[in-house]
C-alpha positions in Angstrom: 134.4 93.1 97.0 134.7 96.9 96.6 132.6 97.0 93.7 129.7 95.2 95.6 130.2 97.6 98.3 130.1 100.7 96.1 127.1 98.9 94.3 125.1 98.2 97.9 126.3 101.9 98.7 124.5 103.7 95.8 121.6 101.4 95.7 120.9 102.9 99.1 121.7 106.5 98.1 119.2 106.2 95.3 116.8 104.4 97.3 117.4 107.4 99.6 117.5 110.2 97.3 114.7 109.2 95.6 112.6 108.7 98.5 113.0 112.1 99.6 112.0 113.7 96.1 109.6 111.3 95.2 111.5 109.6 92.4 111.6 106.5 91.2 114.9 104.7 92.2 115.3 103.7 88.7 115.8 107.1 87.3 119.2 107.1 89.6 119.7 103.8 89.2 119.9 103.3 85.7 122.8 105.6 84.8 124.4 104.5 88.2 124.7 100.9 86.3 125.7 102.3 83.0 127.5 105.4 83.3 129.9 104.3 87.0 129.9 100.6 86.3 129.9 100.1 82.0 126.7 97.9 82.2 124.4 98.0 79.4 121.6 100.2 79.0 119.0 96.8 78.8 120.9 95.1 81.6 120.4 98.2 83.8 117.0 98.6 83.3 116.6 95.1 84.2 118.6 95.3 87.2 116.3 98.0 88.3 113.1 96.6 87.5 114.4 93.7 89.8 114.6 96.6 92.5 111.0 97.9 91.8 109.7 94.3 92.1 111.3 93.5 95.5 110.0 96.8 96.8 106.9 96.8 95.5 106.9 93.1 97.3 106.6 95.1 101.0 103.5 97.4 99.6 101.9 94.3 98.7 102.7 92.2 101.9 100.8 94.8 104.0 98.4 94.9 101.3 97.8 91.1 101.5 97.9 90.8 105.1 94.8 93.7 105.2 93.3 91.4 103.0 93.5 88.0 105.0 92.4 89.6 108.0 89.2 90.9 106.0 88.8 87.8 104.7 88.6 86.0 108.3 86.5 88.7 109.6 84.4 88.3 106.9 84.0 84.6 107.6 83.0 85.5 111.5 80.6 87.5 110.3 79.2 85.2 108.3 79.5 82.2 110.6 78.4 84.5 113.8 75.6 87.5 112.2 77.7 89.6 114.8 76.6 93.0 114.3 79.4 94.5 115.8 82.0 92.4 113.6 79.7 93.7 110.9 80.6 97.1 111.1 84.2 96.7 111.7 84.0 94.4 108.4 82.4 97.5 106.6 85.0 100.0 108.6 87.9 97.8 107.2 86.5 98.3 103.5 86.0 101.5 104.0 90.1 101.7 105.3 90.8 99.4 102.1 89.6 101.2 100.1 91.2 104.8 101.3 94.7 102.4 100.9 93.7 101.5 96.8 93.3 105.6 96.4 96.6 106.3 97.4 98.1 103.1 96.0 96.7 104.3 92.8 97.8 108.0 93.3 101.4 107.0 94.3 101.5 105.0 90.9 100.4 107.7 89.1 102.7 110.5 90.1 105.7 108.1 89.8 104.2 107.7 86.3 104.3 111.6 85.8 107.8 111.3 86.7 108.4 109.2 83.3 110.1 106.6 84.8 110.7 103.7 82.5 109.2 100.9 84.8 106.1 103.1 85.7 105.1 103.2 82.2 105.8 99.6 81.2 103.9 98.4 84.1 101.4 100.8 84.4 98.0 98.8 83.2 99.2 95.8 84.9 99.2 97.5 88.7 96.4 99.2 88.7 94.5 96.5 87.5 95.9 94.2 90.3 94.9 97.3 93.0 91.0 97.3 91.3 91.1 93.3 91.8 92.2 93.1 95.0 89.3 95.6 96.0 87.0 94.2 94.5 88.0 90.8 96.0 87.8 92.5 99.7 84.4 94.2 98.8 83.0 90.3 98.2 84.6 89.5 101.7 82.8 92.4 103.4 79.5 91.8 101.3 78.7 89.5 104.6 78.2 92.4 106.6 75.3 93.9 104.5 72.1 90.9 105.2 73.4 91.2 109.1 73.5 95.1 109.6 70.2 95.0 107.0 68.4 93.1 109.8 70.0 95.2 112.5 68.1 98.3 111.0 72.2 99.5 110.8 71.7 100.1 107.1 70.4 103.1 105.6 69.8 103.0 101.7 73.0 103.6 100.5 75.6 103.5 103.3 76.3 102.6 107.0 74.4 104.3 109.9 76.3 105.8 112.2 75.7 106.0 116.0 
């Protein structure tokens, strides 16, 4: 019971401590597991990727829920040539794609940091970020023929009024 508590105790503190210097939680982790509780080095890293997959988890439900609600809009565009709905579709893709830049950039100063779970699972994430944006730019693709007939478009990029 005490050991749990201790464990629950400095999984917070890391989660904390890291947080507020931009660390990785793993690189406290890790010799929390093996140097205060005897675990092995592989274990520990294991134990703590667990942790990076269950946080990552949150990132990635906002991420998805962005992406359901584009994909609905998009649909009400399509179903509807609303040219208002239009332009919030092409706002949200706009917004999407301001979230995959800092998604990115977040990965890539935790990999600057060296942290072991970073670099093992570094081509793997932000390949999943550049799908899931190009997914969302196929549900906002709707908008384009509607705000094209609008005279909304120029050339390259939105009008704005």
């Amino acid at each position: 019971m005490t050991v749990d508590l201790v464990l629950v105790a400095g999984g917070a503190a890391a989660g904390a401590f890291g947080s507020l210097l931009g660390l990785g939680g793993g690189v406290l982790i890790v010799p929390l597991l093996t140097l205060g509780f005897g675990l092995p080095l592989r274990e520990a890293v294991g134990v703590s990727l667990v942790s990076v997959i269950v946080t990552s988890s949150a990132a990635a439900g906002v991420y998805l829920e962005r992406h359901v609600a584009n994909l609905r809009l998009g649909l009400s565009v399509f179903l509807t040539g609303d040219v208002k709905s239009a332009q919030m579709l092409l706002a949200e893709k706009e917004k999407f794609r301001d979230l995959e830049r800092t998604y990115a950039s977040q990965h890539l100063d935790r990999l600057a940091g060296q942290t072991v779970q970073s670099i093992e699972t570094s081509s793997l994430h932000l390949d999943i970020i550049s799908d899931m944006r190009r997914i969302n730019s196929f549900f906002c693709s709707t908008a384009y023929p509607i705000l094209e007939q609008a005279g909304q478009l120029r050339k390259s990029r939105l009008k704005f009024s």
